[in-house]
N, C-alpha and C positions, 0 to 999 in steps of 0.2 A: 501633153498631147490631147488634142481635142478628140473627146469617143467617136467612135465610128458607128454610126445610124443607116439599117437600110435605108436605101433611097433619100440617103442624107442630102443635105443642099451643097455640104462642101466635100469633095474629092478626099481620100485618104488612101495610102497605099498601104499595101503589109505585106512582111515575109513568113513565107510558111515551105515546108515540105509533109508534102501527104504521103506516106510511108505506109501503103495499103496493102488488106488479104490475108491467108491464112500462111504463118509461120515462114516469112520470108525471105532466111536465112539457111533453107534447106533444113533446120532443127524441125527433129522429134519433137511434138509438142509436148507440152507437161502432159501430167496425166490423166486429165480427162480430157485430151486430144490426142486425135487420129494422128499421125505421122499423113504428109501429104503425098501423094502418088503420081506421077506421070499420068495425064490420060492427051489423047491426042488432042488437038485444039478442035474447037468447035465454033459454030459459027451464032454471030449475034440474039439467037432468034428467042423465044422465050419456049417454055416448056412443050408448050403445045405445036410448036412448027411455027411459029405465026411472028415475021418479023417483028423484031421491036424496030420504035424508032431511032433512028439517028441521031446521037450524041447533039444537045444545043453546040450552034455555030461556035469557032475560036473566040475566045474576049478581044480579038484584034477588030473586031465589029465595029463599024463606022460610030453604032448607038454606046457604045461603052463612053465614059467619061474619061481625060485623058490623065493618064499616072500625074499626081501634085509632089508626093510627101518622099520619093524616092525609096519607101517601103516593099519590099519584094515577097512576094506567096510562092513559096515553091511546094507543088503537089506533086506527090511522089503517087499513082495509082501500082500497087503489086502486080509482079509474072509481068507475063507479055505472052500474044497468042502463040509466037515459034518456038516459045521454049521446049516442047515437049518435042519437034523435031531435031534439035539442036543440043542433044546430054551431052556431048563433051565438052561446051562451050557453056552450059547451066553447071554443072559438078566442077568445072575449075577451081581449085581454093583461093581464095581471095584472103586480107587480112580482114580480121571482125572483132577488132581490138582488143584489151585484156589479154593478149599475147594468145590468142585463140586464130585459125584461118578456117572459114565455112566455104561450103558450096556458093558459086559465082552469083546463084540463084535456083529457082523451084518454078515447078508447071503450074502451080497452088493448086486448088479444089474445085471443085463444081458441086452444083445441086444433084439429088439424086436422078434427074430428068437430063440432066445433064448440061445444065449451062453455068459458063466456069465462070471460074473465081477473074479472069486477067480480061472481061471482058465487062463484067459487073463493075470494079476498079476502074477501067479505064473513061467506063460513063458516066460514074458518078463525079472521077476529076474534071471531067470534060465540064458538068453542070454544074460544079462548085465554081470552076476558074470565072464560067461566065457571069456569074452570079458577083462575085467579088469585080470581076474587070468594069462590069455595070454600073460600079461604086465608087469607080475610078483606081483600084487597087492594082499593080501590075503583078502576075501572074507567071512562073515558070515552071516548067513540065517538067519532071525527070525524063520522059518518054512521052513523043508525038507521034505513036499511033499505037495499035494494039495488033500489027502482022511479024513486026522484029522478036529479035532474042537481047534478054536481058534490060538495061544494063543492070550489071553487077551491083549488090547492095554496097560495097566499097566505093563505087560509083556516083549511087545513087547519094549517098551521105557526103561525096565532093562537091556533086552540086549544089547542095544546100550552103553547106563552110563558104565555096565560093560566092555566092550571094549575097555572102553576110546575113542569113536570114533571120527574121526577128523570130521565126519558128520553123521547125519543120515537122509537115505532118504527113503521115506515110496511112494510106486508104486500102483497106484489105476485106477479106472475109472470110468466117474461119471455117474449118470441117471436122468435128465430133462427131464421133457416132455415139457419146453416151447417152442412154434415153432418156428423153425429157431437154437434154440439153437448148437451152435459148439464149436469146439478149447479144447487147454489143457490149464489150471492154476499150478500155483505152489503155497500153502498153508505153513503158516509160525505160530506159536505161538505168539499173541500180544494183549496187550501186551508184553513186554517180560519178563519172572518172572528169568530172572540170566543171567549173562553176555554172555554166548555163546548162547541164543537168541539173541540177541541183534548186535551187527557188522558180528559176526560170521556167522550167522543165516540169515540174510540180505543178505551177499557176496553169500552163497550157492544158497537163491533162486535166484538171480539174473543170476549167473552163469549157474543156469538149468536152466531156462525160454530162456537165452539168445540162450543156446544151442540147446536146442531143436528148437525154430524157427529159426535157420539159417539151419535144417536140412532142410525145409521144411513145418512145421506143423506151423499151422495158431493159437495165442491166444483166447482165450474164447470172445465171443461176448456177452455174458447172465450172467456175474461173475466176481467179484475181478474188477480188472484198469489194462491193458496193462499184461495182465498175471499173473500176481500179486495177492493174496489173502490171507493179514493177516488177525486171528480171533482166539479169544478166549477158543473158545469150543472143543477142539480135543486133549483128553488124551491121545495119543501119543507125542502130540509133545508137549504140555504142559509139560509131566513126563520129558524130555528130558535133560538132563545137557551136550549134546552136540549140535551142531549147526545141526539143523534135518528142513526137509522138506519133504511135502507131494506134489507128483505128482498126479493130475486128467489128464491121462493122452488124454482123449475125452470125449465125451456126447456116451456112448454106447447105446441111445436113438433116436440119430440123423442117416440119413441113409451112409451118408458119411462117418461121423466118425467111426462108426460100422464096415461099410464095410472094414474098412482099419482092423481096430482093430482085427478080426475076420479073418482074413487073415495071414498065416507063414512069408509072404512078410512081413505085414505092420509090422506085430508083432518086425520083426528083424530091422525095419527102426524106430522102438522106441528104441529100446537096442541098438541099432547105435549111436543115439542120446543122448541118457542118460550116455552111458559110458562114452563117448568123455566128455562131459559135467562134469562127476565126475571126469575126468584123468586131464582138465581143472584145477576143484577149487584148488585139490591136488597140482597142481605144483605149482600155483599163486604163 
């Protein structure tokens, strides 16, 4: 496979799901994380009252280059805004494989200001897809907007299997309250229950951890080893029968990390980070 190059000259597509946010599975996080909490959905804006902008255009853009390689991206962003209206339809159990059934899904987190985790996810997916579709990469949402409930991590992990994706990468962020805590992780299924956990699965998270910190962004001090965090419990990536990774992509607990998170700037210096990273595995 010829590497895939920003603003390469020739078209390449990839498959991915972004599998994003803090603990997505309704699980209590380990133990230097918060358990996530219902709070009511709140509206786009950043800390101080003051819209952000609006998510970059769909990659359906007349300027994107048009899919070549039949490779498919599938971005998973975490929550959704109506979750926290909707508990009986979030708490359903679903299967979470390992003969485990989790909650349908979670509200996820917010900053301490109070802007959430299902809103931050869904802008940075928005700015990845476009970034990748620009490259001529085709691109699919687990979820196309940020006002619904759910789907279901059982769900979300269908859509990728169906795709046949050459990755799936799930886009989150987390919420500790231990002090000090920062940095982003990348979260892997592991054991690993079928072979595309396994070499596959490994290559991918290594290749976004690697990418993201050469953007910039510093690994988790409170979580995982060197960025790193396999673990059992996480029915998305568990259901997966493609090579899937979950991005925490900061502590939206911490004032730094927030700050950035919470910001059009930072937002677009994580989707900088993560495409590059997915244009990356693809080419290898």
């Amino acid at each position: 496979m010829v590497a895939v190059r920003r603003r390469a000259v020739l078209p390449v597509v990839a498959t991915f799901i972004l599998l994003a946010g803090c603990q997505p599975d309704g699980q209590v996080a380990p133990a230097a994380t918060t358990p996530v909490t219902p709070v009511a959905p709140v509206t786009t804006s950043s800390p101080t009252g003051t819209p952000s902008p609006p998510p970059p255009p769909s990659t359906s853009s007349s300027s994107a280059k048009p899919p070549s390689s039949g490779i498919v991206v599938v971005l998973d962003p975490g929550h959704n805004g109506a979750n926290a209206k909707n508990p009986a339809e979030i708490n359903r159990l679903v299967p979470a494989g390992r003969g485990q059934t989790k909650a349908c899904n979670t509200t996820g987190t917010s900053t301490n200001a109070g802007y959430p985790e299902h809103a931050f996810t869904f802008d940075v997916a928005k700015r990845v897809g476009a970034e990748l579709e620009a490259n001529g990469i085709k691109v699919v949402y687990t979820r196309d907007n940020d006002s619904g409930v759910g789907p279901c991590v059982d769900k979300r992990a269908e859509i990728g299997n169906a795709a046949n994706a050459t990755a799936v990468v799930s886009i989150h962020g987390d919420g500790s309250n231990s002090a000090g805590a920062h940095g982003f992780h990348v979260e892997t299924s592991s054991p690993p229950l079928n072979a595309e956990q396994g070499a596959p699965t490994t290559k991918l998270a290594t290749v976004l951890r690697d990418g993201i910190r050469a953007k910039g962004f510093t690994t988790a001090n409170y979580i995982g080893q060197n960025g790193l965090f396999p673990r059992p419990d996480l029915g998305g990536l568990n259901l997966s029968t493609r090579p899937a990774a979950l991005i925490e992509c900061g502590n939206m607990r911490d004032a730094a990390d927030a700050a950035t998170m919470s910001s059009a700037d930072g937002r677009q210096r994580y989707a900088d980070a993560i495409a590059a990273a997915i244009e990356t595995y693809v080419g290898a």
